[in-house]
LUMDREN-30543 format. One record per residue (C-alpha): residue in three letters; y negated, z negated, x. Coordinates in steps of 0.25 Angstrom, whole numbers, padded with zeros to 4 digits, always signed. Example, Ala and Ser with C-alpha at 12.3 -4.5 7.8 and 13.67 -1.06 7.14 Angstrom:
ala+0018-0031+0049/ser+0004-0029+0055/
***
This chain:
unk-0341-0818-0196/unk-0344-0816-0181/unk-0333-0816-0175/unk-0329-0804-0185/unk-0341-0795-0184/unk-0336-0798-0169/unk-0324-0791-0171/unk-0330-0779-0179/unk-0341-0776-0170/unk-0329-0777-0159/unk-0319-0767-0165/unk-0332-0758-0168/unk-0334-0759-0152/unk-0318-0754-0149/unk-0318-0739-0147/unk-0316-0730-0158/unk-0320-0740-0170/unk-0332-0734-0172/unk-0327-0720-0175/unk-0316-0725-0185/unk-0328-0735-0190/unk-0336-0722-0193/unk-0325-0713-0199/unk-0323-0724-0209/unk-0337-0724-0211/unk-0337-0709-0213/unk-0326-0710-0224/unk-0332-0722-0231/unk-0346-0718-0232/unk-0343-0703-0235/unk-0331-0706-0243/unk-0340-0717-0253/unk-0351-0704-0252/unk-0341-0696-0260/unk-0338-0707-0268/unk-0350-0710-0271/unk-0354-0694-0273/unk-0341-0694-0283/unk-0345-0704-0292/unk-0358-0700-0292/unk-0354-0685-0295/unk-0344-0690-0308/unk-0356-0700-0312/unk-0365-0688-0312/unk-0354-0679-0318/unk-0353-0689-0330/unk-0368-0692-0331/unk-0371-0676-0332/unk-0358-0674-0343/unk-0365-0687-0350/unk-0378-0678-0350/unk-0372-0666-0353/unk-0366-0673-0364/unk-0380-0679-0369/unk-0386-0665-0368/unk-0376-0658-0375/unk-0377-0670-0386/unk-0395-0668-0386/unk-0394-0651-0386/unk-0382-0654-0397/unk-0393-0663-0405/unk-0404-0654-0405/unk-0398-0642-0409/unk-0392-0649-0420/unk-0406-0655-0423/unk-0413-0643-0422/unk-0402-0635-0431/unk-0403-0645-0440/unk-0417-0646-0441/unk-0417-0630-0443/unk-0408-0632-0456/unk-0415-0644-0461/unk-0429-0633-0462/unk-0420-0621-0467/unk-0415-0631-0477/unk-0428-0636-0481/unk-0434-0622-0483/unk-0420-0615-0489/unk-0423-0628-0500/unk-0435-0625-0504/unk-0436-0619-0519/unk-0446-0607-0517/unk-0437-0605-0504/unk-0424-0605-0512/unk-0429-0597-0524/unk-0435-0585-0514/unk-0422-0585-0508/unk-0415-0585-0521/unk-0423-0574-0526/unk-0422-0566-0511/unk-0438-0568-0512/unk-0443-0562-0499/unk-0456-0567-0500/unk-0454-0581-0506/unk-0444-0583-0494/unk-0451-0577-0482/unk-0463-0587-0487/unk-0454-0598-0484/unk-0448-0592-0472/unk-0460-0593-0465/unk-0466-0606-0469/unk-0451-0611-0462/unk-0453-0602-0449/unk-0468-0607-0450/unk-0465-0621-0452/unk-0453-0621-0441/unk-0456-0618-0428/unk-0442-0619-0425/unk-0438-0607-0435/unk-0441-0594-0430/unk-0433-0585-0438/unk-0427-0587-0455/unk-0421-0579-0463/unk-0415-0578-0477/unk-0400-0572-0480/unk-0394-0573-0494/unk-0380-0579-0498/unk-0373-0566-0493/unk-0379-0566-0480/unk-0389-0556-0482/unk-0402-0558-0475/unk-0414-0555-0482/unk-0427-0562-0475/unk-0431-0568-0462/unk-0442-0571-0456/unk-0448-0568-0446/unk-0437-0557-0446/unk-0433-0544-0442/unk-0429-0535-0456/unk-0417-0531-0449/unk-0407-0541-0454/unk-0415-0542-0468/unk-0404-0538-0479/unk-0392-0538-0471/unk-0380-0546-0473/unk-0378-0557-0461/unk-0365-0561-0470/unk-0358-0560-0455/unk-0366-0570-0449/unk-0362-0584-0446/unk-0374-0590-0450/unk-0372-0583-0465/unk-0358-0587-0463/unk-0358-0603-0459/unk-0370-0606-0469/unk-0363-0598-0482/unk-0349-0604-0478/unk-0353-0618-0486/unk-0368-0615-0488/unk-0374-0625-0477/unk-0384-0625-0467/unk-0376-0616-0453/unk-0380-0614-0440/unk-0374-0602-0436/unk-0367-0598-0423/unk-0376-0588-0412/unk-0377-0573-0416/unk-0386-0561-0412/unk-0398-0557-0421/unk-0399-0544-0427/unk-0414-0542-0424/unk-0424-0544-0413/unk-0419-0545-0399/unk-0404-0550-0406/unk-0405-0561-0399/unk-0394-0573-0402/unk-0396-0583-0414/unk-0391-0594-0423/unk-0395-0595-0438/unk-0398-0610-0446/unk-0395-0606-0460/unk-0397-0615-0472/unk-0391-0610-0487/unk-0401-0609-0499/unk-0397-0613-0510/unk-0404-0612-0525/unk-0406-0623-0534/unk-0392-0622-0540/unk-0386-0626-0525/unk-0380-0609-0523/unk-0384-0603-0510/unk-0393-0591-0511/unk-0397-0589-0496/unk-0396-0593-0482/unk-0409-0598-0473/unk-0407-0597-0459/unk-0415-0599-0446/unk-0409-0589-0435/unk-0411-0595-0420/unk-0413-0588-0407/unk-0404-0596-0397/unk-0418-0597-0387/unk-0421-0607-0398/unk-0410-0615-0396/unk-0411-0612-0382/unk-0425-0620-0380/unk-0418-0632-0389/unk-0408-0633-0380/unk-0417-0633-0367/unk-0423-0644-0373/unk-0412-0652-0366/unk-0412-0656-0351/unk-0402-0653-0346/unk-0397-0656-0332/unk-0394-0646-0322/unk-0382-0637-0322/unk-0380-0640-0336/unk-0375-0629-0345/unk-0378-0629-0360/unk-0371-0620-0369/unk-0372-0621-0385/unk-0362-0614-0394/unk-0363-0610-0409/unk-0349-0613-0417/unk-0342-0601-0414/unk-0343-0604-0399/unk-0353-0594-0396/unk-0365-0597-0385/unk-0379-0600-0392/unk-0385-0606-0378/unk-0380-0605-0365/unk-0384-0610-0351/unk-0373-0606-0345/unk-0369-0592-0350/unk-0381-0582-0349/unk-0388-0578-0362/unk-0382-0563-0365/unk-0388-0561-0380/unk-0375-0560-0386/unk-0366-0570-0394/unk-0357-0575-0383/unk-0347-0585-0385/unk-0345-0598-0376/unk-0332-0595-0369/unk-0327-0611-0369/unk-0328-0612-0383/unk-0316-0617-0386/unk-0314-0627-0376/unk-0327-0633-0384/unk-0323-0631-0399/unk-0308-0638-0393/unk-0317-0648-0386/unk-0325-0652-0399/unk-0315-0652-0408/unk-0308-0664-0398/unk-0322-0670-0397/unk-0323-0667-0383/unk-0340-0666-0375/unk-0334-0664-0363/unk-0326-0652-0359/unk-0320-0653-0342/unk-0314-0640-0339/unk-0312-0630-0327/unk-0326-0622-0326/unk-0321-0611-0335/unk-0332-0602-0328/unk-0332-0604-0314/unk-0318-0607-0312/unk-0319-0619-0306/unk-0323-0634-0307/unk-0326-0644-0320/unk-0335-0638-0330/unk-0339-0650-0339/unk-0343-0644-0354/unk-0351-0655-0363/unk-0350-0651-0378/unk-0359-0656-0392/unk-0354-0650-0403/unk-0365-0649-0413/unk-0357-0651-0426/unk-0367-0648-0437/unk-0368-0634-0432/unk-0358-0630-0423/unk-0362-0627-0410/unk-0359-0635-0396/unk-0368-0638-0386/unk-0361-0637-0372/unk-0366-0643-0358/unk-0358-0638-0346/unk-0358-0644-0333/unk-0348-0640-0319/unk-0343-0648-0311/unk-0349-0640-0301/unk-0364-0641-0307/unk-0360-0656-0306/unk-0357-0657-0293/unk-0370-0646-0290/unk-0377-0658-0295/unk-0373-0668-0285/unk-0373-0658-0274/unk-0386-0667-0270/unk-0380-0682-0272/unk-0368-0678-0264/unk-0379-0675-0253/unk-0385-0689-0253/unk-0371-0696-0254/unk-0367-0687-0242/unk-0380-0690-0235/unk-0379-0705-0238/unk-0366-0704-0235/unk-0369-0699-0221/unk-0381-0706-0217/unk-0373-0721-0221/unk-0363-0715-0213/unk-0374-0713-0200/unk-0378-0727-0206/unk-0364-0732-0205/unk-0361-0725-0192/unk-0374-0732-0185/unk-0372-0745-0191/unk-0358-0746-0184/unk-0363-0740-0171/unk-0374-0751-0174/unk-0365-0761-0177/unk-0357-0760-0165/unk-0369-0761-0156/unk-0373-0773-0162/unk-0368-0786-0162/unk-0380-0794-0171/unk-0368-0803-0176/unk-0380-0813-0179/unk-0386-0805-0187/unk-0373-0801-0195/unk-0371-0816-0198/unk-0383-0820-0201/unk-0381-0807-0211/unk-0369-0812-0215/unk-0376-0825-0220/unk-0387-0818-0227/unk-0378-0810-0236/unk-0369-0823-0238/unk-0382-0831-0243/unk-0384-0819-0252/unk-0370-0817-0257/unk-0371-0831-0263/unk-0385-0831-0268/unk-0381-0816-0274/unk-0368-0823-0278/unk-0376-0832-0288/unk-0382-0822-0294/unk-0371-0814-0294/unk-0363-0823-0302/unk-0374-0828-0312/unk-0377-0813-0315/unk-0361-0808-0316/unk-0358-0819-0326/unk-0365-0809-0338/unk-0357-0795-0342/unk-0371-0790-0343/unk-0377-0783-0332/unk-0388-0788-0325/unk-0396-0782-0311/unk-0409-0785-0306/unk-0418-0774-0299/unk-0429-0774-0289/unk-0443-0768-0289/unk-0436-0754-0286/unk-0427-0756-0296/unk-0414-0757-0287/unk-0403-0768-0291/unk-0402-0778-0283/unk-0395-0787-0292/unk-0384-0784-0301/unk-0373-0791-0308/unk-0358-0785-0309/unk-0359-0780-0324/unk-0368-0769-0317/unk-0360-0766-0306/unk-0348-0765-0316/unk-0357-0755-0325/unk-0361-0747-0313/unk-0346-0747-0306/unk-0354-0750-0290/unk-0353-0762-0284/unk-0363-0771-0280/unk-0370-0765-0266/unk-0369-0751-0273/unk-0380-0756-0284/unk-0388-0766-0278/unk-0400-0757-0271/unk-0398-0746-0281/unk-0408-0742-0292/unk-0401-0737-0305/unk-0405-0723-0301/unk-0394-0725-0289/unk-0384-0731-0299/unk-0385-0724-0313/unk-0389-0710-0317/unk-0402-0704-0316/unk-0405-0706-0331/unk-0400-0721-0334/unk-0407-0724-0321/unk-0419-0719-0325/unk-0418-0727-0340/unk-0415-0739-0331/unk-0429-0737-0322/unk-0436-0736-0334/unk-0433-0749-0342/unk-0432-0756-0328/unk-0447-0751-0326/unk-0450-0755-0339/unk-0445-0771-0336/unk-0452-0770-0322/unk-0465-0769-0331/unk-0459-0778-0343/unk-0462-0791-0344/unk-0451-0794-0354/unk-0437-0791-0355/unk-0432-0776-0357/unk-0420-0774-0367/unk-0416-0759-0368/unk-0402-0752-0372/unk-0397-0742-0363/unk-0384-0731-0367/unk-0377-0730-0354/unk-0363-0721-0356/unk-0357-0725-0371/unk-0363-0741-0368/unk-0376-0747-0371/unk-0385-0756-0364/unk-0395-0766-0366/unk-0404-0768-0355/unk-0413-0780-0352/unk-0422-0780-0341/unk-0435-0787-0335/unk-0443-0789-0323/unk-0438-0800-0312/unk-0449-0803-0301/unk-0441-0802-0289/unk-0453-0805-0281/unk-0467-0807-0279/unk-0471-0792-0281/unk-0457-0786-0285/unk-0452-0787-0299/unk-0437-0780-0302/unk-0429-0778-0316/unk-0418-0787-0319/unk-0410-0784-0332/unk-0398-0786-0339/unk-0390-0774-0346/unk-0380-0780-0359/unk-0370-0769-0364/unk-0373-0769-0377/unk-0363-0757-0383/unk-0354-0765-0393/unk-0366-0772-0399/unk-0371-0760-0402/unk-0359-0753-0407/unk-0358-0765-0416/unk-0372-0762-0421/unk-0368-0749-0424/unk-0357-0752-0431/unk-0362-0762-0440/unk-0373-0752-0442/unk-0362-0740-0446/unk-0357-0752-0455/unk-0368-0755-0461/unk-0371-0738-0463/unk-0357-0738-0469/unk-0359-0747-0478/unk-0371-0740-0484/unk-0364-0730-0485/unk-0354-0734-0494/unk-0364-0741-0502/unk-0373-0728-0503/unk-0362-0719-0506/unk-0352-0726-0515/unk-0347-0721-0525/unk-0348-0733-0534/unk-0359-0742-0536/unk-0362-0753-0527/unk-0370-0764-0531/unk-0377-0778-0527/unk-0383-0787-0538/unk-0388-0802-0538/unk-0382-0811-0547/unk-0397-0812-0552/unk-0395-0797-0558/unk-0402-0788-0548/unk-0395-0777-0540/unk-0399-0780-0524/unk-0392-0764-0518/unk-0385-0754-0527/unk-0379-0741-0520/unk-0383-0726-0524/unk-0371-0726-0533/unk-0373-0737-0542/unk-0388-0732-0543/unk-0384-0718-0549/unk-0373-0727-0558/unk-0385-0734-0565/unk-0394-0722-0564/unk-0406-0726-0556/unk-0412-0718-0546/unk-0410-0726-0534/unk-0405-0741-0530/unk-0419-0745-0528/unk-0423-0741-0542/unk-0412-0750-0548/unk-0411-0761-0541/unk-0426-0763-0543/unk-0425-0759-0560/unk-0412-0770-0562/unk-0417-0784-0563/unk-0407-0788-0571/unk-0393-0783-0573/unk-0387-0789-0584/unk-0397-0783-0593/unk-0404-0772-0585/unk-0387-0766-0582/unk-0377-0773-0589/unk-0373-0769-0604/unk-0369-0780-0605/unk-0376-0792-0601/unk-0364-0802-0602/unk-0356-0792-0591/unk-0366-0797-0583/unk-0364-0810-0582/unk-0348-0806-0583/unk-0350-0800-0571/unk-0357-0810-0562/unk-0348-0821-0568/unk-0336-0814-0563/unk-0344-0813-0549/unk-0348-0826-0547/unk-0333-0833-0551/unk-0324-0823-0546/unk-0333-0817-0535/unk-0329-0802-0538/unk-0329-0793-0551/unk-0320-0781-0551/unk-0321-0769-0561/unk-0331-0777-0570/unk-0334-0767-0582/unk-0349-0766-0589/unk-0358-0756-0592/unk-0371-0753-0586/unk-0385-0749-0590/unk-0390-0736-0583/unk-0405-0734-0578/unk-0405-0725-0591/unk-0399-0735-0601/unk-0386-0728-0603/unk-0373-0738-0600/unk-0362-0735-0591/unk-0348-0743-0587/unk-0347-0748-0573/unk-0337-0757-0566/unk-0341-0768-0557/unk-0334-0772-0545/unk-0343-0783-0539/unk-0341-0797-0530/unk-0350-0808-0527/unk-0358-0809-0513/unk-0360-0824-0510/unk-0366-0832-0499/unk-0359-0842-0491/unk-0362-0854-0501/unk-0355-0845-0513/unk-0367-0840-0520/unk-0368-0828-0526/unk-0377-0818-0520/unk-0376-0805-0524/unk-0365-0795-0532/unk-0360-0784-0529/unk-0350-0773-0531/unk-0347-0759-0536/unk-0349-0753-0549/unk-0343-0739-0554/unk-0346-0734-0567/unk-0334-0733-0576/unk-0342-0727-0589/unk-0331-0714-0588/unk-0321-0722-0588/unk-0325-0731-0599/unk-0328-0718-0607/unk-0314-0714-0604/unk-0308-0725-0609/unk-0316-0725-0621/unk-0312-0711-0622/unk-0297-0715-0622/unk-0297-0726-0630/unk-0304-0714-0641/unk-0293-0706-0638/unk-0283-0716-0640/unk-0289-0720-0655/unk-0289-0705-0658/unk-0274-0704-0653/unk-0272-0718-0662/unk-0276-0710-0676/unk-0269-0697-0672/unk-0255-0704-0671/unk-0258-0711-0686/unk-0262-0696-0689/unk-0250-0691-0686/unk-0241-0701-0690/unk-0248-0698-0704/unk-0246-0683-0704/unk-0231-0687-0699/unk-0228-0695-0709/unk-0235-0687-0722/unk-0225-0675-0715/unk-0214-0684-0717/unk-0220-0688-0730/unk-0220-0671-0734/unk-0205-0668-0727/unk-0198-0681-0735/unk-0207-0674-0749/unk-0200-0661-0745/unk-0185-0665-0742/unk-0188-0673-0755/unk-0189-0660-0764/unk-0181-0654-0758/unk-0170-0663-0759/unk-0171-0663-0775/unk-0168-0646-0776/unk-0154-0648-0767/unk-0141-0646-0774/unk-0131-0641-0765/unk-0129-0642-0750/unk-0134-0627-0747/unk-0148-0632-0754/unk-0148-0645-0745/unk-0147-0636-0732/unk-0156-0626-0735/unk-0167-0638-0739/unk-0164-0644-0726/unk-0169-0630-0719/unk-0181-0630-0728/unk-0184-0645-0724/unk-0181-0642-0710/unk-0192-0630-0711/unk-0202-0636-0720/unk-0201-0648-0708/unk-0203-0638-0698/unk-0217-0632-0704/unk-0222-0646-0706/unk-0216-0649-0689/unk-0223-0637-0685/unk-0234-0640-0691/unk-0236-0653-0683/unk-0231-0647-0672/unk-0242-0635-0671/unk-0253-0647-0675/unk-0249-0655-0662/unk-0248-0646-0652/unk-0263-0643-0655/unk-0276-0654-0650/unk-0280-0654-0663/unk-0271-0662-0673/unk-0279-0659-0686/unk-0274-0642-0687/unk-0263-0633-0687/unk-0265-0618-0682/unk-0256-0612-0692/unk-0256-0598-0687/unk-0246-0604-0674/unk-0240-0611-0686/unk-0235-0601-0697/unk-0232-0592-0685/unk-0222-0605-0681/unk-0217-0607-0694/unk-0214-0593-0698/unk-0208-0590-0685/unk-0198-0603-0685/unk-0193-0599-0702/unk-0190-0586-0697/unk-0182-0590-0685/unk-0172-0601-0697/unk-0172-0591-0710/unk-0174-0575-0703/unk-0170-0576-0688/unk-0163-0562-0687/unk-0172-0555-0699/unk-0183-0546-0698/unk-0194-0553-0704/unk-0209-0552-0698/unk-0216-0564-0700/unk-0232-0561-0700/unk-0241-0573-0699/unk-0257-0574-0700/unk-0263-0588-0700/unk-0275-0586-0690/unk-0285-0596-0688/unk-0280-0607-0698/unk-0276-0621-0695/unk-0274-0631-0706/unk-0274-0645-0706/unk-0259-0653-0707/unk-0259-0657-0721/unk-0261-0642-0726/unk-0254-0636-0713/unk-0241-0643-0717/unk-0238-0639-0731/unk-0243-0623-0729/unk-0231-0625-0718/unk-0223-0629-0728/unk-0228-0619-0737/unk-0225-0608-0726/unk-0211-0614-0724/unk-0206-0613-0737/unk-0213-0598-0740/unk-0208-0593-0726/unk-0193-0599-0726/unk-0193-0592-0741/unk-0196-0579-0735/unk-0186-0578-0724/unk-0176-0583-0732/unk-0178-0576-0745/unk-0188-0564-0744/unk-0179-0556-0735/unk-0164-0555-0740/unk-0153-0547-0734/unk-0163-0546-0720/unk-0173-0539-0725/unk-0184-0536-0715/unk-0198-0542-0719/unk-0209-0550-0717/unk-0218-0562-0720/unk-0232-0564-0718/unk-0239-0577-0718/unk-0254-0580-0718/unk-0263-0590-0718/unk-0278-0587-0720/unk-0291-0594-0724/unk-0297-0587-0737/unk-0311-0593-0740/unk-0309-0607-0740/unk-0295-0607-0744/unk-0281-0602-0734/unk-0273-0592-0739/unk-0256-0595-0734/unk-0247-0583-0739/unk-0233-0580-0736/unk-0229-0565-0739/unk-0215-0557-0736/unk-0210-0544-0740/unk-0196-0548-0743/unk-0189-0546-0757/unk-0200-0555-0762/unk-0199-0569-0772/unk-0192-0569-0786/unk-0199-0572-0796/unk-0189-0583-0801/unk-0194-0591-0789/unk-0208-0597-0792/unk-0208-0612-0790/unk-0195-0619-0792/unk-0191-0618-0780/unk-0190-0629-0770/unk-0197-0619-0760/unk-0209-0615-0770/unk-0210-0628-0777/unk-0213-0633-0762/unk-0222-0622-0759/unk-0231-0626-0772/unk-0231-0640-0766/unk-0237-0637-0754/unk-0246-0627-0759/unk-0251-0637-0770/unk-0252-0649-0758/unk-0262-0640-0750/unk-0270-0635-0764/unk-0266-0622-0765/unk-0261-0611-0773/unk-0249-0602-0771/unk-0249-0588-0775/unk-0234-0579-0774/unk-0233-0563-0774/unk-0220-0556-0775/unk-0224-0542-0772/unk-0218-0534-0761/unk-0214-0549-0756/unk-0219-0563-0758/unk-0231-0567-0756/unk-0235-0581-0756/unk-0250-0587-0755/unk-0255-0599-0754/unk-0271-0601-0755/unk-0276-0617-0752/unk-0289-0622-0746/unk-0291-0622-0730/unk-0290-0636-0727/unk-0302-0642-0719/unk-0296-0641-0703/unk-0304-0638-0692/unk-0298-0630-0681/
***
């Protein structure tokens, strides 16, 4: 060790050491100065974007608040009932009444007035009559509170009145009790208003704070001078771009100045729109370390004096002695410190021990890891020389707290995104000096666990709250323990408090049916879960409903059964439904035996008809020609089905749509190419079946004899048909103007011995008149058929 401080303090002696020993010196000390002042300046430049961040954050907060707090009192006034029927009736003095006990009441609200759905505003006070009965329709605070009908704060713009001064408006819809708008209540706000709200705030010097309105123009400004007029923020697209990527923190070129970093900090407030904006250069920054650069420069020179003398001192002395016994001293200390040292490393929390001045004169490496120095550059050093000014100055106070405590300390501390808990007390370090020792846990992942089994838990209960089915909890002894909102309104009670206390006992005070009960918690207690389980319920006001239990059965670790529970949905619809259907299918049951009745009597009547005809053909001509008639008697008897199913209701047959069918189809077989009108009248009349089918018949036979017979050599003519209601009694005739009906044809025909048939089957009487003609009529009772 001598013999090598020896050879140091010789080579120091050789000429020209000295001045290369100070020129290192000089780089090293001044060189660790600018390092020092750099770190210091981007610790600084981090520390004032983290405040600007903060106080963009608290002026973003309470101007949120304070709007929302100015639309939570419009709201309560524009809901009042007197308030809402003077603005429905546009009662000025009901109105104004209310007016001033909300300006009265509010020290906040200076100024309120009234506009109605068109924009039209048509009372204020206290107010100017300027604006009174003009249309603000243009306005944007009309504008963004009609667009849905909700509460808007508007963007800046110039009043009308008064020294024109710049404004926003908080408007609040009014509705009647029917839920219609029917008037607008709003609260126009000078910008000195929002000025002091925002001088509230601290802030730290060379800051400037700019708040925008959601078109981008300026509603305060410290950095652009106030001119009176609507101005718009020049950068505001580099912020509505910033925001929509959920940037805060916009670096760019000083757009103004021309030069440097300009660091912008943003808080978008969403409710409303606006964005509060903190600006910062680089230059202001580094105005702001002008005087720390100074100290490190000074210190910097004066340790390099220090240095300097030291090494002229140096190589004027020769107290080797001294230096060993030095050497000694600080070897004795290293292992002493050593054992401390390694008893206090051996934890990954941080530990430190400061004297009576609060300096650290013990620390472990955990905190030299968390402030990035090394050991000589924290030991000596208050928390004021190591962290910012406001950490350091939390970090005084709870340490001056545990000098006076006699008990440990605890505390949480938020340093950056990380939290801390804190654990300190006193530690006599002699006679009359007592320091703080402590012991700091990072503590951030327990409490994001916390947080998370707390969302969890919120979660939770909000799915049981808002389901949309009921949710339930019962003991097998028959009491519910927790029932959600929805099964409550399910069993119509008035809150889960109110039931749960009411049902003591399920299977009588619920269940329909006792026995289900007991169903139900065998299932449970064998099987362990019950799905779609189907019962009916009592409701609070004795009327029963369907539900479907899904359920399963909670037991402890020795497999007893603690509680039930599971979901219930009410099915009465669907039940009702199915009830329904199963009617439906019943009814469909005896309409397929009804027709197959009707079909068969039809076959019953065509087989009668092909019967008697059959005995009055002779020769083959005959045969054909019966086959025709069968093949039209058929048709009316088809067509008569045929118009009675395409209707809902199977019981009736319109026969106006039906002669005007018949008539039209005879026509087109026996006078295709002839002139013959065919006039029809059978308005309003519907018959059932079982008359409508031989007065088709009847209509056959008399229709096919007038095309065929009334009108030889094609003649032109024509044939009127009508059926009407006389009295109590319908009315069918036939008429032509053809050569009209011999008088040798009367009944022993086929044709007429049919027609007396049918008339007799539906009980009437037939009446024949040859004039100009034939005429035939048939009078019978009106069957009972309803339409």
């Amino acid at each position: 060790m001598v013999k090598r401080g020896s050879i140091v303090f010789s080579w120091l002696a050789k000429p020209h050491s000295l001045i290369v020993t100070i020129s290192v010196l000089f780089f090293i000390v001044f060189g660790a100065g600018y390092y020092i002042w750099q770190q210091h300046y981007d610790g600084d430049l981090k520390n004032l974007l983290s405040s600007d961040k903060t106080t963009a954050n608290l002026l973003s907060g309470l101007l949120s608040e304070h709007q929302r707090t100015t639309i939570a009192i419009l709201q309560a006034y524009a809901n009042r009932p007197s308030f809402i029927e003077g603005v429905k009736e546009k009662d000025v003095a009901k109105v104004l009444i209310r007016l001033i006990q909300l300006k009265e009441s509010n020290k906040k609200i200076d100024i309120v007035f009234v506009a109605d759905t068109k924009g039209v505003l048509w009372l204020g006070h206290p107010f100017d009559s300027a604006p009174l009965n003009k249309n603000f329709s243009y306005r944007d605070w009309f504008k963004g509170v009609s667009k849905e009908w909700k509460p808007y704060v508007s963007s800046i713009y110039k009043r009308l009145i008064g020294t024109q001064e710049l404004a926003i408006a908080t408007c609040v819809p009014v509705f009647d009790k029917n839920g219609q708008p029917i008037g607008i209540l709003a609260n126009p706000q000078s910008v000195y208003f929002l000025t002091t709200i925002i001088r509230q705030v601290p802030l730290s010097d060379y800051t400037k704070v700019i708040l925008v309105d959601q078109a981008g123009q300026i509603i305060y400004s410290s950095k652009f001078s106030y001119t009176g007029e609507v101005s718009s923020y020049p950068y505001f697209p580099l912020i509505q771009k910033a925001i929509q990527e959920h940037r805060g923190l916009i670096e760019t070129e000083d757009l103004k100045k021309g030069d440097g970093k300009s660091y912008t900090t943003l808080a978008p407030m969403k409710d409303i729109g606006w964005t509060v904006i903190v600006e910062r250069t680089g230059k202001d920054i580094l105005r702001a370390n002008y005087g720390h650069l100074a100290a490190i420069a000074a210190f910097s020179f004066l340790f390099f004096i220090f240095l300097s003398l030291s090494v002229f001192y140096i190589k004027k002395s020769f107290l080797l002695s001294e230096t060993e016994k030095l050497l000694e001293m600080e070897k004795t200390l290293s292992e002493k410190e050593e054992r401390y040292r390694t008893f206090i490393n051996s934890t990954t929390d941080i530990v430190f021990l400061k004297d009576e001045k609060l300096r650290h004169i013990i620390v472990n490496d955990a905190l030299l890891d968390f402030f990035g120095k090394k050991l000589e550059d924290v030991i000596g050093k208050t928390d004021f020389e190591l962290q910012p000014e406001g950490v350091a100055e939390s970090c005084s106070q709870t340490d001056r707290k545990a000098l006076k405590s006699e008990t440990i300390l605890i505390s949480e501390e938020l340093t950056g995104n990380r939290i801390y808990e804190t654990r300190k007390f006193p530690v006599r370090l002699s006679e009359d000096k007592v320091g703080v020792g402590g012991y700091v846990r990072d503590i951030t992942e327990r409490k994001e666990a916390e947080e998370k089994q707390k969302k969890s838990e919120e979660k939770y209960r909000s799915i049981f709250e808002n389901a949309v089915e009921g949710i339930f909890q019962t003991i097998p002894e028959g009491q519910f323990i927790s029932v959600n909102p929805s099964f409550v309104r399910m069993m119509g009670y008035d809150s889960p408090e109110e039931l749960i206390k009411e049902i003591t006992d399920l299977s009588k005070q619920v269940y329909v049916n006792t026995e289900d009960r007991l169903s139900f918690k065998k299932v449970l207690e064998e099987q362990g879960v019950i799905p779609g389980f189907e019962t009916q319920f009592y409701r609070k006001n004795g009327s029963k409903i369907w539900v479907s239990l899904t359920a399963r059965a909670v037991k402890n670790e020795a497999g007893k059964v603690l509680y039930y529970e599971g979901v219930a949905e009410d099915i009465t619809s669907r039940k009702q439904a199915e009830e329904s259907l199963k009617s439906s299918l019943r009814e469909k049951e005896i309409l397929i035996r009804e027709i197959h009745h009707r079909v068969k009597n039809n076959l019953s009547v065509i087989l009668g008809l092909l019967s008697l005809q059959a005995d009055k053909i002779e020769t083959a001509e005959q045969a054909v020609a019966a086959f025709q008639k069968s093949r039209d008697r058929i048709y009316s008897m088809a067509l008569v089905h045929q118009r009675l199913y395409e209707k809902t209701d199977l019981s009736c047959i319109d026969m106006e749509h039906y002669i005007y069918d018949i008539s039209s189809k005879l026509k087109d077989i026996y006078a295709p190419d002839r002139n013959i009108i065919i006039e029809s009248n059978a308005k309003d009349v519907v018959l059932d079946i079982n008359t409508a089918i031989p007065v088709g018949l009847i209509l056959n036979e008399l229709i096919t004899n007038a095309m065929k017979y009334a009108f030889p050599d094609n003649r032109e003519g024509s044939v009127t048909l009508s059926l009407s209601l006389q009295d109590t009694s319908l009315c069918l005739s036939v008429a032509d103007n053809g050569i009209g009906l011999p008088e040798e044809i009367r009944g022993d025909t086929f044709g007429m011995e049919l027609i007396n048939l049918l008339t007799s089957q539906i009980d009437g009487t037939l009446d024949i008149q040859r004039d100009k003609g034939t005429r035939f009529t048939i009078t019978f009772p009106c069957p009972d058929t309803e339409e």
